[in-house]
C-alpha positions as CSV (number, residue, x, y, z in Angstrom):
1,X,72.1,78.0,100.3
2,X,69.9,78.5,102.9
3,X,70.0,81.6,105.7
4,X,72.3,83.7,103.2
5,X,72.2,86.8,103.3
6,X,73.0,89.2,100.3
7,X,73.8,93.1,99.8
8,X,72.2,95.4,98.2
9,X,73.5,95.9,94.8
10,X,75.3,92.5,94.9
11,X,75.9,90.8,91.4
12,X,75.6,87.2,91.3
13,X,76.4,85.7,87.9
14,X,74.6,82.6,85.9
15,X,75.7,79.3,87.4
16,X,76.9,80.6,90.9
17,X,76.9,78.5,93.9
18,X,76.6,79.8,97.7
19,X,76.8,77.8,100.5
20,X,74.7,77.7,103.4
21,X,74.6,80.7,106.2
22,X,77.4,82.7,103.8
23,X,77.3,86.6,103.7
24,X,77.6,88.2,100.5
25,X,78.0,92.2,100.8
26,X,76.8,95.3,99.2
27,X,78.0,95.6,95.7
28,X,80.1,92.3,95.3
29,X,80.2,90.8,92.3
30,X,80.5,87.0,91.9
31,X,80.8,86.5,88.0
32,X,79.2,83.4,86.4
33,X,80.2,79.6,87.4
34,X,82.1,81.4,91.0
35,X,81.4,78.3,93.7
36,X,81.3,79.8,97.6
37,X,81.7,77.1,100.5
38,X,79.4,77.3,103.8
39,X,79.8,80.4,106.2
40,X,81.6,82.3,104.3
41,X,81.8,86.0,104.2
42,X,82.8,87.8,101.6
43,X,82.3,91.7,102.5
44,X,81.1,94.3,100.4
45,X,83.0,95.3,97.0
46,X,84.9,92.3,96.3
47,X,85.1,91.0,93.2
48,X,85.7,87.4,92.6
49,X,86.1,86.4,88.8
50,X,84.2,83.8,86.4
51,X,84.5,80.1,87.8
52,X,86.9,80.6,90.8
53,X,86.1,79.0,93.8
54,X,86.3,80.0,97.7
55,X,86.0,77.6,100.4
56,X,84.4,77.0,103.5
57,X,84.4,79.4,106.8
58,X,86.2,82.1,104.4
59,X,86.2,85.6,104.6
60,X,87.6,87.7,102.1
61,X,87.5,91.9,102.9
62,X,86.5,94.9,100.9
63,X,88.2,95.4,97.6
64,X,89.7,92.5,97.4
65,X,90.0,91.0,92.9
66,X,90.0,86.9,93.0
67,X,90.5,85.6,89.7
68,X,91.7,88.3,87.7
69,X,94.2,88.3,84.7
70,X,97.6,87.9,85.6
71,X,100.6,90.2,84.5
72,X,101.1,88.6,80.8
73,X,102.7,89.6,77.5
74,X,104.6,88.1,74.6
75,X,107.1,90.0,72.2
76,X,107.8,90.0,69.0
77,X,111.3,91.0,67.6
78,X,110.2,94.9,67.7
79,X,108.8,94.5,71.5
80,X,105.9,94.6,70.6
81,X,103.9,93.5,73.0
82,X,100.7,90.9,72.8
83,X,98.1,90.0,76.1
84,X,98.6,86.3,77.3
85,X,94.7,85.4,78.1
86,X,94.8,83.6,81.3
87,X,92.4,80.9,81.6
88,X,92.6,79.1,85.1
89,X,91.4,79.8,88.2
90,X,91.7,80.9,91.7
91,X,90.9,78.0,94.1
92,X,90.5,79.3,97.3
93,X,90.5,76.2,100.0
94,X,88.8,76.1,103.7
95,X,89.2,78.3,106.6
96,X,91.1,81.3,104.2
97,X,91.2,84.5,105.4
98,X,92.0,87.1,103.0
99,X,92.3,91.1,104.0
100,X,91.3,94.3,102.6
101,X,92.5,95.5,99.1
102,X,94.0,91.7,98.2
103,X,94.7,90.8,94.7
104,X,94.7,87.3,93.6
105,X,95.4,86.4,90.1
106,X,94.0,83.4,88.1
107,X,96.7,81.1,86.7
108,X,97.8,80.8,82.9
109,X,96.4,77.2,82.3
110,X,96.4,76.0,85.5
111,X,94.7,77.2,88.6
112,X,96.1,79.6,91.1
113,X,95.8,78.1,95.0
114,X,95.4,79.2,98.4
115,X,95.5,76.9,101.1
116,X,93.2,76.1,103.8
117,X,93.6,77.6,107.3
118,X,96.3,80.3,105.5
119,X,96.0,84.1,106.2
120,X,96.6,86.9,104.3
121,X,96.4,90.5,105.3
122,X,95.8,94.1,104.0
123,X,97.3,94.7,100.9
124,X,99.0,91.9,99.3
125,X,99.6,90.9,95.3
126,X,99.6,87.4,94.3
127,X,101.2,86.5,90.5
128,X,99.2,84.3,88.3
129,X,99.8,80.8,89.1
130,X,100.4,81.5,93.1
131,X,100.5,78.3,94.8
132,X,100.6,78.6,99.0
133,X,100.4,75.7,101.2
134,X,98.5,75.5,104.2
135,X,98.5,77.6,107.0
136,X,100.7,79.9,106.3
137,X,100.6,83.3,107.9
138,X,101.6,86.3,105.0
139,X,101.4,89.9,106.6
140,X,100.7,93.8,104.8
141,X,101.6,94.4,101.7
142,X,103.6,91.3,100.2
143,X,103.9,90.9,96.1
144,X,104.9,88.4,94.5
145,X,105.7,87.6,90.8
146,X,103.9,85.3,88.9
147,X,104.4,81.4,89.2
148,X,105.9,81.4,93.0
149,X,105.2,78.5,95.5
150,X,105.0,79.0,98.7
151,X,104.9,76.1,101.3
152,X,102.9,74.9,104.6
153,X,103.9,76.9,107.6
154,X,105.3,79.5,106.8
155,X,105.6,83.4,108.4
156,X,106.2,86.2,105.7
157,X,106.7,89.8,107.6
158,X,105.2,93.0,105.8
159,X,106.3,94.6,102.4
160,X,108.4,90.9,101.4
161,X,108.8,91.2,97.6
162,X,109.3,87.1,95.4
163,X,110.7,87.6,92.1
164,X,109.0,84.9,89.9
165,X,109.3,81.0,89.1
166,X,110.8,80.5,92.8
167,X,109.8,78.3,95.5
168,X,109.8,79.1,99.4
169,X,109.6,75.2,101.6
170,X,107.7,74.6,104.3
171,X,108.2,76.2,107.6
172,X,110.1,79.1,106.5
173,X,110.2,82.2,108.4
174,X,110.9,85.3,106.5
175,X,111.2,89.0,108.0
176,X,109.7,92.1,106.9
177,X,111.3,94.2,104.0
178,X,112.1,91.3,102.6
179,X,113.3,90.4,99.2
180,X,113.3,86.9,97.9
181,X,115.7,86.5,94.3
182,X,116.4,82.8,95.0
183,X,114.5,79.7,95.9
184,X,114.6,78.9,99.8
C-alpha cells in the first residue's frame, strides 16, 4: 500500500499484502501469502505465519507468533507420539489489538479467529482452533487449550486458564485466577 512504512531488517514473504498507511517494524517477519488490513501496526519482532491474515486499524506488539503450529500429537499403542501438521489459519478481524509476547495458533483444518474490536493484552496463549467473538476484553497472561470458543462481550481477568473443547457465551464476566473446566 501506499505511505507504509517498513523496519529495517523486516521479512516480507512472496505473495504478501499490506494495506495502506500500515507500520511494519524492525525485524518482523510476515511469511508468504500473510494479508495486513489498512493502518495497521504491527511492531518490531512479530512474527505472523504463512497465509494468516490481520485486519484493519490492528496493532499487534513485539514478540508476538500469529499462525503458528498448535499443540498436536497422535499415539500409537506404545505412546509414541507423531506431530499433527496444522494447516489453517489465523484470521485476525478489524480494530484487534494484540499485546506483547501473544501467541496465537493456527487451527488444525480450519482457521483460528479473533474478532474485531477484541483486546488482548501481555502475555496470553491461544490453542489451535481459538475462536473469540467480538469485542471482548482478555487481560495478562490467559491460556487456553486448543479448540475453545469464546463469545462477544466478554471480560476475562489475568492468569484465567480454559481446558480445551469448551465454550464461554456471550457477555460473560470471568475474574482473574481463573480456571475454566466446564462450558459457561
Amino acid at each position: 500500500g501506499s505511505n507504509c512504512i517498513v523496519g529495517p531488517g523486516a521479512a516480507i514473504g512472496d505473495g504478501c499484502e499490506v494495506g495502506d498507511d500500515c507500520v511494519i517494524g524492525a525485524n518482523t517477519v510476515l511469511e508468504m501469502g500473510v494479508k495486513i488490513g489498512a493502518r495497521s501496526h504491527i511492531h518490531s519482532l512479530v512474527f505472523i505465519a504463512r497465509n494468516c491474515e490481520v485486519g484493519a486499524d490492528c496493532e499487534i506488539h513485539p514478540h508476538s507468533t500469529i499462525g503458528s503450529d498448535g499443540f498436536g500429537y497422535a499415539q500409537d499403542k506404545e505412546f509414541n507420539h507423531y506431530r499433527v501438521t496444522h494447516f489453517g489459519r489465523v484470521i485476525i478481524e478489524d480494530k484487534v489489538h494484540i499485546g506483547a509476547g501473544v501467541q496465537i495458533d493456527r487451527g488444525t483444518f480450519l482457521d483460528s479467529r479473533i474478532g474485531s474490536g477484541t483486546k488482548i493484552d501481555n502475555h496470553c496463549h491461544f490453542g489451535h482452533n481459538i475462536q473469540i467473538g467480538k469485542n471482548t476484553l482478555i487481560t495478562g497472561g490467559m491460556i487456553t487449550a486448543g479448540s475453545v470458543t469464546l463469545g462477544s462481550y466478554c471480560v476475562f481477568g489475568g492468569r484465567t486458564t480454559i481446558a480445551g473443547h469448551l465454550t464461554v457465551g456471550d457477555k460473560v464476566h470471568i475474574g482473574g485466577m481463573s480456571g475454566i473446566t466446564k462450558t459457561i
